[in-house]
N, C-alpha and C positions, 0 to 999 in steps of 0.2 A: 717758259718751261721747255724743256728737250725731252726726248725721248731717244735711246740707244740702243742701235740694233746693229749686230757684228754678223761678218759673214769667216765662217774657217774653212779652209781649202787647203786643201795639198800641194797643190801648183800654187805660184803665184798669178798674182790678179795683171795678166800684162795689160797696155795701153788698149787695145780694141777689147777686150772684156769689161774694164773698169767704162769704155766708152758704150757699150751696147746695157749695162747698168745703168747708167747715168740717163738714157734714153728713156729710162721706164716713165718720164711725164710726155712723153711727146716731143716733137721737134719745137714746141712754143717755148721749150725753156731755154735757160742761157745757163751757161757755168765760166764761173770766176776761179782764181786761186788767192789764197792768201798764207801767212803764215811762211813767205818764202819761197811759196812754192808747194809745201809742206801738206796743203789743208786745199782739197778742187771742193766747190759749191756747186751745189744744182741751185739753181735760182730764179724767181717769179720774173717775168716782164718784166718788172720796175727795177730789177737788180736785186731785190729782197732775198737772203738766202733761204731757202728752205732744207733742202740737207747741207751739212759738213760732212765730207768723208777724207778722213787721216790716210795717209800713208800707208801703205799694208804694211805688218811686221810679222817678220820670222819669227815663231815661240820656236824656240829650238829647246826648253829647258821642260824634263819633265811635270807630266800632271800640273802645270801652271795654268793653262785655257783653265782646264777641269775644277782648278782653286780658286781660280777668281769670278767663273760662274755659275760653278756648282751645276753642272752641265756635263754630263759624260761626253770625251773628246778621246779618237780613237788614238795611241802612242805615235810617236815620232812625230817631228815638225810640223807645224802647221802655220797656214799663213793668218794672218789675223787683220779684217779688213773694218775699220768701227767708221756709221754714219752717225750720226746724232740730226734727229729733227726736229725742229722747232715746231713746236704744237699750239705757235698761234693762227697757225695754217689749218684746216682742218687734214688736208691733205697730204700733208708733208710725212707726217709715221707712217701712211702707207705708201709711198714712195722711197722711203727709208729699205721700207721691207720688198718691196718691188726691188732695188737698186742689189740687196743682200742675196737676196732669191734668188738674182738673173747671174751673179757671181757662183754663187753653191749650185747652180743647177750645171753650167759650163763647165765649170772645173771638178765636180764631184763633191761638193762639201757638205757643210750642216748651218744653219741659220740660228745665232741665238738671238730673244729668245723665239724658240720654233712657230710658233705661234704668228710671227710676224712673219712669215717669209711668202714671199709669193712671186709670178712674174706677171702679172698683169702691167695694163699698159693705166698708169692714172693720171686724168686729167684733172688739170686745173682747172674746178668750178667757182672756187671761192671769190669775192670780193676783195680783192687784194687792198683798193683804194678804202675800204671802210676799216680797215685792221692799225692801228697807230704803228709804225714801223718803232724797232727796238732802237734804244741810244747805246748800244753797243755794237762793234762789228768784231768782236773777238769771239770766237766761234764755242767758245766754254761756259761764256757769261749768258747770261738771263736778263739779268737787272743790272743797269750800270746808274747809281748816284755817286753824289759830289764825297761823299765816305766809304762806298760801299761797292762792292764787286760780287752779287749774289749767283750762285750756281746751283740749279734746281735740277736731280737727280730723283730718277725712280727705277731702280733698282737694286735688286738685293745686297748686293755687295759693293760698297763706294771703295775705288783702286784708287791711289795715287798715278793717274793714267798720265799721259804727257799733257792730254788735257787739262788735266786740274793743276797739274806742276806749272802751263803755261798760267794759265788763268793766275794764280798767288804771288808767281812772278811779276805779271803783271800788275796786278795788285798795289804789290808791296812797290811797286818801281813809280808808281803815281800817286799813292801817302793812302792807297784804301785799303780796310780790311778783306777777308775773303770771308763769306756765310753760304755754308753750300745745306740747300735744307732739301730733307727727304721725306719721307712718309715712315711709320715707327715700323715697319715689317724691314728698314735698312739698318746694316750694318756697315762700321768701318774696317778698311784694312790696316794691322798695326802702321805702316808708313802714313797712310792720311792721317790715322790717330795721332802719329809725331807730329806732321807738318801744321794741324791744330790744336795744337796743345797751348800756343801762347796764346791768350786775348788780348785784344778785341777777335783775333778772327773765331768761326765758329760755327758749331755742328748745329745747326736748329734742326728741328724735330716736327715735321707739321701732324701732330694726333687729331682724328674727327670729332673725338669725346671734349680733349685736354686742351683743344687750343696749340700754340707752340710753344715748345721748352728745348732747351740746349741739353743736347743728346750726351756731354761729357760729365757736367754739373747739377743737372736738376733744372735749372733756373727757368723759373717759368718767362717767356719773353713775348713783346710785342714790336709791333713795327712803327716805328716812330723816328720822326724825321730822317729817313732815309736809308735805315739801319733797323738791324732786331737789337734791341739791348734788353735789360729784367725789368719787368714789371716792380716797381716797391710795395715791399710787403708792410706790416705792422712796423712802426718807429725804423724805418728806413732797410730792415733787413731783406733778404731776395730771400722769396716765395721757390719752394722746389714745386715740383709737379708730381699731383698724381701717380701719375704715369712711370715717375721713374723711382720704381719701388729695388729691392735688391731681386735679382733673379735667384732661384733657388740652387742651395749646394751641390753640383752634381759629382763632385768631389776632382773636377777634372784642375788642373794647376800650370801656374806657365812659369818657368825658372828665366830669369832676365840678366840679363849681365847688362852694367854699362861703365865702360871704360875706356878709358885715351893714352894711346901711345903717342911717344914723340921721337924724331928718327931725325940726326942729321942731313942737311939739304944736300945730296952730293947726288952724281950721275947713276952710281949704282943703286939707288934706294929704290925698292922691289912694296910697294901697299898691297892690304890688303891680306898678305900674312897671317896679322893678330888675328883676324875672323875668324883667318882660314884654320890657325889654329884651336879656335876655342871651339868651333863645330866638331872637327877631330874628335876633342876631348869628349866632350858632350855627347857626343850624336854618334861616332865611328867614322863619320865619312866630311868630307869638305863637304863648301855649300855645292849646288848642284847649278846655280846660275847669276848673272848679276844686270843691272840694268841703272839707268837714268833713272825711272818711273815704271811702273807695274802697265801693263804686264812683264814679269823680267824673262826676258827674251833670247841674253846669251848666255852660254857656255860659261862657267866659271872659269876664270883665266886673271892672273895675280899681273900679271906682264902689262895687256889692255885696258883692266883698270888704273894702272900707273901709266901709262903712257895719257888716257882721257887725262887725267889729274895732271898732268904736267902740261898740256897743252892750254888745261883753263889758265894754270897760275899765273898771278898772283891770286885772281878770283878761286875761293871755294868751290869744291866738286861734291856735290849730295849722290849718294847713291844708293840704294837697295838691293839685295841679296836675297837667297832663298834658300833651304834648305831640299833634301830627296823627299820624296811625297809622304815616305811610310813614317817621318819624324817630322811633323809641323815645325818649322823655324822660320822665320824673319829677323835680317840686320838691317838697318841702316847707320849708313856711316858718310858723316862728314867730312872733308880733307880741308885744311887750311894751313896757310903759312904764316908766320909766326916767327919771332925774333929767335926765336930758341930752334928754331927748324920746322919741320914739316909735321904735324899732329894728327892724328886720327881721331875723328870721338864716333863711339860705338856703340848701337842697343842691337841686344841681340834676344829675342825671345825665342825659349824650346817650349813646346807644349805637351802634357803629359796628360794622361786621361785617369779613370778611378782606379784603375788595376795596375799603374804603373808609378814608378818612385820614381823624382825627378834625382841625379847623380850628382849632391852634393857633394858626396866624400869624392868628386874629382875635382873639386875647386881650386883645393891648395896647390894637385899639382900640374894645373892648369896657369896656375896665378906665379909659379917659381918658373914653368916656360915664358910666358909673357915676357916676365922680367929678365929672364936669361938671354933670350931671340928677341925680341918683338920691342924694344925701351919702355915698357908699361910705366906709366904717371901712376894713374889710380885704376881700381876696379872694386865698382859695390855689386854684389850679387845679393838678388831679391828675389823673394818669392809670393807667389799671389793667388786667391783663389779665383780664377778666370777660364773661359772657354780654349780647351783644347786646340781647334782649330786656329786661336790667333787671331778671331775675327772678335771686333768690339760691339756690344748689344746698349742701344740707346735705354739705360738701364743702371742703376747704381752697379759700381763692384767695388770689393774691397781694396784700397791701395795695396803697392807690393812692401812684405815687410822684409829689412832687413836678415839676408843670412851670415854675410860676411864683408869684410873691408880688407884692402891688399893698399900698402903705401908702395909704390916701386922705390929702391933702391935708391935711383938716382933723386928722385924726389926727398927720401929719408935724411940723406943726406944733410942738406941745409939746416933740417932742424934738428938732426942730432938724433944718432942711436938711443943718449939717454935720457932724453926728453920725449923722442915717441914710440921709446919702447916700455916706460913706465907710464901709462896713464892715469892720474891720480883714481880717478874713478872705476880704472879696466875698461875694458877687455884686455888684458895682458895677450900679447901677439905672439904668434908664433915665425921665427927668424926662418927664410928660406934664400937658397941660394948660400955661395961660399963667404968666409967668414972674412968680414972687412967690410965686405958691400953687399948686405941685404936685403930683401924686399921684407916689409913687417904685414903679419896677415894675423886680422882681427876678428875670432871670432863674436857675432851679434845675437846669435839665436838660432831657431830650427825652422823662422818662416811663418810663426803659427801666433807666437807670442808680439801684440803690437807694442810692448816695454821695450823692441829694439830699438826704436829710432828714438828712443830718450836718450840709449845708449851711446848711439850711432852721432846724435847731437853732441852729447857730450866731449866725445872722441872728437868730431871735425871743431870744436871751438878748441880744446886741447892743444891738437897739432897747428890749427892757426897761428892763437895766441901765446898761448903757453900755460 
C-alpha cells in the first residue's frame, strides 16, 4: 500500500530544493530514477524504494489543485510535486511528508494533505531485511501477480494521475488487469470511472463492516487466486453488497454527451474543435484546460492538442479536458486513425445541481453545428441523476437515460433519407442542416423516463438493419 502526499509551490521545485527534500532520511539513503528519468526514489540501503516522487507539474488551469483535492489552493499557477510512499516501511509516509514539507517550506507553499507535512529529519529504524520486498518495481503498483496489477489508494478523490495512466498501461501491455482498491470514504474522477469501466479491470471497495465489493457494480468480491473476482451467490448469480445501497436524490444531475466525429487525414486538420464547441453551447465558454492525465495542467489550446495526436499516430492519443470551476465539466476524448480518417470519440459531462436546468433545448443546435463544422458520426445525449461535482461515490446510481440521438449527415447517408428518417416504431427526427444532406435528430425523452432506451434500442437495430 502507498500513501500520497503532494507539495504545491509557486516557484518550481529546482535540482538543490527537490535535493535538500530528498535528504529528510539522512545521508544513509540512496536515490534511484526510473520511469526515464521521469520518477527520483529515496531508497533503503538495499535499494528498496521507499518514496517515488514524479516530476513536478505546472497546474496552470484554473481551481484544478482545488478539484481534485478538495483542498483550498490559492489562484494562479501552481507547481505540483506528488511522493507516494510505500507503507511497508513504517517510516516512509513520514519521510514523504518530511520530503513535501522541506519543498513548501523553501519555496512558500502548502502540503496536502496538511496533516503530513513536516521537516524533521527521519531515520531509518526499521528492519528492512525482515519486510518481504515487493514483486513489482513500477512505482503505481502495490501488488504485482501472474493476472493482476493491484493499486491501493487512500485518498479522497482517485485522479486518473499519470500514475494510474502508467500503471493500466502497463498493465494492459503484459495481458493484466488493473484493480485499484480504496477504503469506501473514496471517490472516482469521471476519467478513472472511463478508463474502468471495461472488466476484468476494477474498482474494489475495501469496507470494515462489508468486506470488499466493486465500487461500480455491487459485486461483492474476494481475493482468490491472484485477483479480486465476485463471490457466487445463490445458483451461480453475483451477490451485491450491503454497502452499495442508492444514495439519496439530491436532485443534483449530470447532462453527458458522447459523440464521434471523423475528419479527413490532411495537414490542415485542427482536433479538438467538436469539444471545444459543445462547452460553447452548453457552458458559454471553451474548456479551460487539457492534459494526458489529471491533474489537467494546460491551457486549453486546439493547435497542441493536434500536434500531441499527430506526433503519437498511427497509435491512439487518450486525453482529458476540463471545464472553468464555476460549471463542473469533464471530457475525455480518444483520437484514432482509421480507414475512413482520423476520428474523435467523446464523453463529456456538465454537472448541474437542484436549482439549475441542465440546457437541453441547446442540443439540436449544438448537434446542426457538429454536423455543419465538426463531421459528427453520431451523438447520444443523456441524462442522469448523479453528483454535481462529477465525482463517482462507491454507491449504486441510476444509469443515464436517453434525451436525444443525432445521425450526422454524412453517416445518413448510406442508409438513406428514407429509411432513417421513417422509423417504423419513431421517434420521427427532426431534419437539420441544408436540404440534400442532413443530419437526423431523434428525439428519446426528457431524461426522467427509463422507456427511452427501449426506444433508443429500437431505433439503433432500425438504422442498422433495416
Amino acid at each position: 500500500m502507498t500513501k500520497d502526499v503532494i507539495a504545491l509551490t509557486p516557484k518550481m521545485p529546482d535540482l538543490p530544493t527537490l535535493l535538500a527534500g530528498l535528504y529528510a532520511g539522512g545521508p544513509d539513503l540512496g536515490l534511484n530514477t526510473t520511469a526515464d528519468g521521469a520518477v527520483v526514489q529515496l531508497c533503503a540501503p538495499d535499494g528498496r524504494p521507499l518514496v517515488s516522487v514524479e516530476t513536478p507539474i505546472l497546474i496552470q488551469v484554473p481551481g484544478e489543485a482545488t478539484r481534485l483535492l478538495e483542498h483550498a489552493v490559492e489562484d494562479g499557477p501552481v507547481w505540483w510535486t506528488e511522493a507516494r510512499a510505500s507503507t511497508a516501511v513504517a517510516e516512509a509516509e513520514r519521510l514523504a511528508g518530511s520530503f513535501a514539507g522541506r519543498l513548501a517550506t523553501v519555496l512558500g507553499g502548502t502540503v496536502w494533505p496538511p496533516e503530513a507535512a513536516s521537516t524533521e529529519v527521519v531515520p531509518l529504524t526499521t528492519d528492512i531485511s525482515a519486510i518481504p520486498a515487493t514483486a513489482t518495481s513500477a512505482p503505481a503498483v502495490d501488488v504485482l501477480t501472474d493476472t493482476t496489477a493491484v493499486v491501493i489508494q487512500d485518498r479522497p478523490l482517485i485522479a486518473m494521475t499519470s500514475w494510474l495512466s502508467d500503471a493500466l498501461r502497463t498493465a494492459a501491455a503484459s495481458d493484466r488487469v488493473l484493480q485499484i482498491v480504496t477504503p469506501p470514504t473514496a471517490r472516482l474522477t469521471l476519467p478513472t470511472r472511463n478508463a474502468l469501466r471495461g472488466l476484468p479491470n476494477r474498482w474494489v471497495v475495501q469496507d470494515p463492516e462489508h468486506g470488499y465489493y466493486d465500487g461500480l457494480s455491487g459485486a461483492v468480491l474476494h481475493w482468490k487466486n491472484g485477483t479480486f473476482t465476485p463471490v457466487p451467490g445463490e445458483q451461480g448469480t453475483t451477490r451485491v453488497a450491503e454497502a452499495f445501497a442508492p444514495a439519496p436524490d439530491t436532485g443534483d444531475r449530470q447532462l453527458i454527451l458522447t459523440l464521434r466525429t471523423r475528419h479527413p487525414a490532411d495537414e490542415n486538420l485542427v482536433l479538438g474543435r467538436a469539444l471545444d464547441t459543445a462547452l460553447r453551447h452548453l457552458t458559454g465558454a471553451p474548456p479551460a484546460g487539457w492534459s494526458t492525465a489529471e491533474p489537467i495542467n494546460l491551457p486549453w489550446s486546439t493547435r497542441q492538442l493536434t500536434d500531441l495526436a499527430r506526433t503519437r499516430a498511427p497509435r491512439p492519443t487518450w486525453l482529458v479536458a476540463v471545464g472553468h470551476p464555476d460549471r463542473p465539466a469533464l471530457a475525455t476524448v480518444r483520437v484514432l486513425r482509421s480507414p475512413a480518417g482520423v476520428e474523435e470519440d467523446i464523453t463529456l459531462a456538465v454537472g448541474y445541481g437542484d436549482d439549475e436546468k441542465p440546457p437541453l433545448d441547446a442540443v439540436e443546435e449544438l448537434a446542426t453545428a457538429l454536423d455543419a463544422e465538426h463531421g459528427l458520426v453520431t451523438l447520444l445525449t443523456s441524462l442522469r441523476a448523479a453528483r454535481r461535482d462529477l465525482t463517482v461515490p462507491p454507491s449504486w446510481e441510476a444509469p443515464p437515460l436517453p434525451v436525444a440521438f443525432t445521425l450526422g449527415s454524412a453517416e445518413a447517408e448510406p442508409i438513406g433519407q428514407s429509411r432513417a428518417g421513417y422509423p417504423p416504431l419513431g421517434p420521427t427526427p427532426t431534419r437539420l442542416g441544408p436540404e440534400g444532406r442532413q443530419a437526423l435528430h431523434y428525439p428519446l425523452g426528457d431524461g426522467a423516463d427509463p422507456r427511452a432506451w427501449t426506444v433508443f434500442r429500437h431505433l439503433i437495430r432500425h438504422l442498422k438493419h433495416g
